[in-house]
C-alpha positions in Angstrom: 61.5 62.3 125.0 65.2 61.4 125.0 66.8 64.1 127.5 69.6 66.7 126.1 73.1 64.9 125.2 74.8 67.4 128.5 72.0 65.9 130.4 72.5 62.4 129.5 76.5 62.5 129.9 75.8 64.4 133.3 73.7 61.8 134.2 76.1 58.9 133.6 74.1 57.9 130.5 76.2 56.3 127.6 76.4 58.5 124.4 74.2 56.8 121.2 76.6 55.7 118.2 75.6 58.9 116.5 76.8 61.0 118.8 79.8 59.2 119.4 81.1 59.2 115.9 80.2 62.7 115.3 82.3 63.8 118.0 85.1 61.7 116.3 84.4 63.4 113.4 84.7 66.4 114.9 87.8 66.1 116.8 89.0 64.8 113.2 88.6 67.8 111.4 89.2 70.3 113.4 92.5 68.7 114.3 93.3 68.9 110.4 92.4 72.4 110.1 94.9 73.3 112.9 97.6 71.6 111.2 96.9 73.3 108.0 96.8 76.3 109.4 99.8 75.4 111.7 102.0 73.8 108.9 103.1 77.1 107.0 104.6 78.5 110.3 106.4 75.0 110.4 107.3 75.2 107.2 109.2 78.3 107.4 110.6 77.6 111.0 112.5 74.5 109.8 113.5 76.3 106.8 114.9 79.5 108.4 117.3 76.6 110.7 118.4 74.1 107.5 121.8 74.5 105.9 121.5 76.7 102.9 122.7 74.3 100.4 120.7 71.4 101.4 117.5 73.7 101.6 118.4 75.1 98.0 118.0 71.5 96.5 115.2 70.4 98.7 111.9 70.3 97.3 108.0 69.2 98.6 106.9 68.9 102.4 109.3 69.7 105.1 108.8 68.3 108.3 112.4 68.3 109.9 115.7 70.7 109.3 117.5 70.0 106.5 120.9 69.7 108.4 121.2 72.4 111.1 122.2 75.9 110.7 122.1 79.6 112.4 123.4 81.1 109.4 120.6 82.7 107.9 119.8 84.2 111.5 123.6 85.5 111.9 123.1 87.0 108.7 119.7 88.8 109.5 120.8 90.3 113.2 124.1 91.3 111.6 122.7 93.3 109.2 122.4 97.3 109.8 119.2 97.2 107.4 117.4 94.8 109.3 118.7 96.0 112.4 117.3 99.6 111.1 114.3 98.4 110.0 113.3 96.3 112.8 114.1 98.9 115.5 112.0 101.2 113.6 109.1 98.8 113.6 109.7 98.2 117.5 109.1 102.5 117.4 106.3 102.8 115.2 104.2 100.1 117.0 105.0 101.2 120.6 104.8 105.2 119.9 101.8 104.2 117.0 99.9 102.2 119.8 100.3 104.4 122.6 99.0 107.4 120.3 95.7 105.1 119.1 95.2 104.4 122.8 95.2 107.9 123.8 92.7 109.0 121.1 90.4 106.5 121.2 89.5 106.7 125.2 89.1 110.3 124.2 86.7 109.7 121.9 85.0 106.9 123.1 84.3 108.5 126.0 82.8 111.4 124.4 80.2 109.7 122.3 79.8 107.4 125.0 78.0 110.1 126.6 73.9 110.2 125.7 73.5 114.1 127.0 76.4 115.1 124.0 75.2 117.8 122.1 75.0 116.2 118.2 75.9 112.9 119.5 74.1 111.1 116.6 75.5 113.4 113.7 78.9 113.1 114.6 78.8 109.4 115.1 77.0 109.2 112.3 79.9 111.4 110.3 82.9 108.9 111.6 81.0 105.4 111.2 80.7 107.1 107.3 84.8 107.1 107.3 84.8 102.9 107.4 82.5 103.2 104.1 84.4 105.8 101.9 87.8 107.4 102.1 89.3 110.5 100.2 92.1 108.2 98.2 95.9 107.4 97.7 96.1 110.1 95.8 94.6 113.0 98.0 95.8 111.5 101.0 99.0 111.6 99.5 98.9 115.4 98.9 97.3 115.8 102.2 100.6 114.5 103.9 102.6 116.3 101.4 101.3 119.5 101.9 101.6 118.9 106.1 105.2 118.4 105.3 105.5 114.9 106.4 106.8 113.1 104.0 109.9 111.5 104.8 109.1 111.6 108.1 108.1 108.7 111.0 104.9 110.5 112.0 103.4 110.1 108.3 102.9 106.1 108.8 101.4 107.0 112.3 99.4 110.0 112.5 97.1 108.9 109.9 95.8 106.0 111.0 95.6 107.2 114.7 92.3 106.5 115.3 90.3 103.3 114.0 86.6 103.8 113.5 85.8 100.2 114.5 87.9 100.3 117.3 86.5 103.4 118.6 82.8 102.0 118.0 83.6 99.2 120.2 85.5 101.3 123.0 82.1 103.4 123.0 80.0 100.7 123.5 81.9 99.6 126.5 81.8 102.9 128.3 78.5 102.9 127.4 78.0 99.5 129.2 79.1 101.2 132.6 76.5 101.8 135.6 76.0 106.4 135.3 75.9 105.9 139.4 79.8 105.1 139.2 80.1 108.3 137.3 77.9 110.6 139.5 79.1 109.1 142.6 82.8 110.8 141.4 81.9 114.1 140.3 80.1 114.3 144.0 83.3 113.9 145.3 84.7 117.0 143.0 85.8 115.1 139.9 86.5 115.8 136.9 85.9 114.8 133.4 89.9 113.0 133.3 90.1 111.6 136.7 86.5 109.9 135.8 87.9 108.9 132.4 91.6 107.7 133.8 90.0 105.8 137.4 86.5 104.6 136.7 86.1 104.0 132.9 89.7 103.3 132.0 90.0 100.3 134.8 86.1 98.7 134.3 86.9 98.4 130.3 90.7 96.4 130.4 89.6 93.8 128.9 88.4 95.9 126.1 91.1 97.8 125.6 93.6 94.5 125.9 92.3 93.8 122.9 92.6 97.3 121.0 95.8 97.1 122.1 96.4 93.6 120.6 94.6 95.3 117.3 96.6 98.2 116.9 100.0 96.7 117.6 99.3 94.0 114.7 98.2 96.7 112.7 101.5 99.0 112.7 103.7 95.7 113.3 102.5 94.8 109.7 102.0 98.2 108.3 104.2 98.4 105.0 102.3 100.1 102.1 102.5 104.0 104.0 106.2 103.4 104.8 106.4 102.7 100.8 104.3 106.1 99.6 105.8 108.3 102.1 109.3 107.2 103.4 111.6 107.1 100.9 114.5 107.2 103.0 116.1 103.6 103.5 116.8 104.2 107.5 112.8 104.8 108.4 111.9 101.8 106.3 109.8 99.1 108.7 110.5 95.6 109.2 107.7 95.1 107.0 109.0 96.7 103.9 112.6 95.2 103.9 110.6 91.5 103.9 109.1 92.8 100.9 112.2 93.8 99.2 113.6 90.4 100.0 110.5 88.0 99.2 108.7 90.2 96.5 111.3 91.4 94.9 113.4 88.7 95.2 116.3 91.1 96.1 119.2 89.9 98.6 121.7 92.7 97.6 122.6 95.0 101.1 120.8 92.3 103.3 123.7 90.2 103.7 123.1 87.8 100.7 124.6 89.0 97.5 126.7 87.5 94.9 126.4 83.8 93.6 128.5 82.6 96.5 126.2 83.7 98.6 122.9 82.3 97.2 122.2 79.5 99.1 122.2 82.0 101.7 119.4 83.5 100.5 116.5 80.9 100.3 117.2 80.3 104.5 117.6 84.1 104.8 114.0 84.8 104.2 112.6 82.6 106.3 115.1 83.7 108.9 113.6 87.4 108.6 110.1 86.0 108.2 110.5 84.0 111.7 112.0 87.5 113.0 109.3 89.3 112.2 106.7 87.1 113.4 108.0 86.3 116.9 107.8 89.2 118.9 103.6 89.3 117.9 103.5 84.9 118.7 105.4 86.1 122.3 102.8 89.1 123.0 99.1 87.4 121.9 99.6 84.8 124.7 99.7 87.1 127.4 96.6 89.3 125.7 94.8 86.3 124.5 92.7 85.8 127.7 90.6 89.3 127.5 90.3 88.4 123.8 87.1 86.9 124.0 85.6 88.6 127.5 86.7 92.2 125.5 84.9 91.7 122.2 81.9 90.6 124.2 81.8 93.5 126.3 82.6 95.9 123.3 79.9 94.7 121.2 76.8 94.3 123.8 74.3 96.9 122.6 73.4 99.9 124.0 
């Protein structure tokens, strides 16, 4: 029998044809998937920096600036509806995050425990939220009738807990040894200082990447800023992108008139470069518990 191929390469023992042109193949496709994933991003990146009158009669691939201009980015930072808009992004995600944080330990750590009284029923009532909801239309008079409309809290408060999230959180605190636990409440303990020093510090990786999750999540969050916030000063990042590349409106973002259209093909990649780059600068730094905190989260009980 022909030993395993890490066996053979271990043991200094040249790779069959087969194995070798697979592994060319391989290397070949994947490394043409990354570029068509990556070449969008470029795309828009070497848009956002061309000269707006060059870009405007350009057509077909792009693969290097069209001159060299950091107009279109003047014109987004100078703007006092983009400034709004992304400062109140930069609010909603760290105030949105912080709040998701908060309530999920709370309740993860709950259901994590197996001596809860209803333990199964009330899991079982919020794993039935991820399968049904109550509507636009309710939720909209529910958020109404709390008085929140036209007010930051309504794109926050709810969606402050995510069922998934919270499933895996509780499956993590789940994971760790009752002795810890017990071995703290000897020492006079409480339910918080267990939660904050012991469960909190053993599930980082885990919550690394809820973090990551609920950060994208309000960082890209448009469609409750446009049911409940109708005033233009609370409007997210997200929404004023949509104003500019759905609605193919440049008026009061620093690109109006026929003068100024050339201006506004580099403008919205400019804002959509803006508006990616804060998320490209945070994932590297979160991106090495990605795969150690999905594991952990979603071991079995």
């Amino acid at each position: 029998m022909r030993p395993p191929r890490a066996l053979r390469q271990s043991q200094g023992f040249r790779s069959p044809l087969g194995d070798r042109v697979f592994d060319v193949f391989n290397a070949v496709l994947l490394l043409a998937l990354v570029l068509i994933t990556l070449y969008p991003f470029y795309y828009v990146l070497m848009a956002s920096l061309s000269e707006p009158s060059r870009m405007l009669r350009h057509s077909g691939v792009l693969l290097a600036p069209q001159g060299f201009s950091l107009e279109a980015y003047v014109r987004v930072f100078e703007n006092s509806y983009l400034r709004e808009s992304y400062r109140n992004t930069v609010l909603y995600t760290v105030f949105g995050t912080a709040l998701n944080i908060v309530l999920t330990c709370l309740g993860a750590y709950g259901l994590s425990k197996h001596d809860l009284v209803g333990r199964t029923p009330i899991t079982l009532f919020i794993v039935l939220t991820m399968f049904f909801s109550g509507g636009l239309i309710p939720n909209f008079l529910l958020v109404q009738s709390l008085g929140l409309l036209n007010n930051p809290l309504a794109v926050i408060l709810p969606t402050a807990v995510n069922t998934w999230n919270l499933l895996i959180l509780r499956t993590a605190f789940a994971a760790i040894p009752p002795s810890l636990e017990e071995s703290a409440r000897l020492e006079g303990a409480n339910d918080l200082i267990i939660l904050c020093r012991i469960y909190i510090p053993l599930s980082l990786p885990t919550l690394a990447v809820l973090v990551l999750f609920y950060a994208v999540g309000h960082w890209n969050s448009w469609f409750s800023a446009l049911i409940y916030l109708n005033d233009p000063h609370l409007h997210p990042l997200q929404l004023a992108l949509r104003q500019i590349l759905i609605d193919g409106s440049t008026e009061g973002v620093g690109a109006g008139g026929d003068a100024a259209e050339p201006v506004a093909v580099t403008l919205r990649y400019a804002a959509i470069v803006a508006s990616i780059l804060p998320i490209l600068l945070v994932y590297p730094f979160l991106q090495r518990y990605f795969v150690k905190g999905v594991l952990v989260g979603g071991v079995k009980e």
